[in-house]
N, C-alpha and C positions, 0 to 999 in steps of 0.2 A: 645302319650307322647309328650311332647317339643320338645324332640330333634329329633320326625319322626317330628311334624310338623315343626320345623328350618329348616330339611334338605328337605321339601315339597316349603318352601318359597325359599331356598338356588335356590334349582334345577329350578322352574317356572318360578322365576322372575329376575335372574341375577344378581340381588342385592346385592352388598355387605356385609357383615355381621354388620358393624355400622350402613346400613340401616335397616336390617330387623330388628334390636331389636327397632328400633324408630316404626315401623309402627302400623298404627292404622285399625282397621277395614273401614276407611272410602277410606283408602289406594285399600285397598284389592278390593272394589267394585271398584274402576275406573280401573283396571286392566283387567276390563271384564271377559269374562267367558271360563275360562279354566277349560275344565272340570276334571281334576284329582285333580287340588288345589283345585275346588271347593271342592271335594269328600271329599278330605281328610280334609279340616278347617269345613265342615260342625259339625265335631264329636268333633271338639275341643269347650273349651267353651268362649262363649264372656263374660265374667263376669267383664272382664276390657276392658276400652277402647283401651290400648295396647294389639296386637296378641299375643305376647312373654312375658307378664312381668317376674318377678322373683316371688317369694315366697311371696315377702311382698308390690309386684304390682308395683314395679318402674321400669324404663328401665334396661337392663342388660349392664354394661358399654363394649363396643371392648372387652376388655380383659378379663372380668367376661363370656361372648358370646364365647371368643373362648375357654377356660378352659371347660367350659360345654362341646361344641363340640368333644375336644380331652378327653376328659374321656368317652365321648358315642362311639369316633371313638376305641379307645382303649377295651373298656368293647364288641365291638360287634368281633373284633379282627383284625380290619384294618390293614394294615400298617401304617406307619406314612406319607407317600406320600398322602393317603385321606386326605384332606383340606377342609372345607368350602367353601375357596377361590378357589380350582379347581373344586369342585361341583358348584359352582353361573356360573362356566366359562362356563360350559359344556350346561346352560340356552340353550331354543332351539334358540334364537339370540345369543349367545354367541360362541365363537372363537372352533372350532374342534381342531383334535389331542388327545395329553394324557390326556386331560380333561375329550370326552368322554368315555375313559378306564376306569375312577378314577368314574364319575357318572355311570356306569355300573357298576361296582363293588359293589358301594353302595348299588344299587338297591338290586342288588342280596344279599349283604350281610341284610341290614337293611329289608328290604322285600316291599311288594307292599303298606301295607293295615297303617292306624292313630296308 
């Protein structure tokens, strides 16, 4: 789905979420080879040059990005503490703490697999 793969970019690459709706497949290859984003964007489809577009192929505006996110975090039964922005933190360079609580949670809630 989108928002396992949002929450695949969120978690791998530490990126913001105003970045991840900008990025493009050409993004994704210089980022080299991690093998579980690999896994999991293998299944998604390149049919835009944008990873993320919307529906109608343009970027998703911050705001339109985090709306999607909290309907997905809501719908799978998060609490409202799961963030995008504490998921990007939790990145394996990214700062420990509650963040990595908040990315484990995810995990376990959202599951392993696209």
């Amino acid at each position: 789905t989108r928002e396992r793969t949002a929450y695949t970019l969120l978690r791998h690459t530490g990126r913001h979420g105003a970045k991840i709706v900008r990025m493009v497949w050409a993004d994704i290859e210089r980022l080299g080879q991690n093998t579980e984003l690999a896994r999991a964007l293998a299944a998604w489809p390149r049919s835009h040059t944008l990873v993320l577009p919307t529906c109608s192929g343009a970027a998703f505006s911050p705001h339109g990005f985090g709306n999607v996110m909290r309907r997905a975090i809501a719908a799978a039964g998060l609490p409202p503490d799961c963030t995008p922005d504490g998921l990007r933190r939790s990145a394996p360079n990214g700062p420990s703490g509650r963040s990595q609580v908040t990315a484990a949670f995810w995990r376990r809630t959202m599951g392993s697999g696209n």
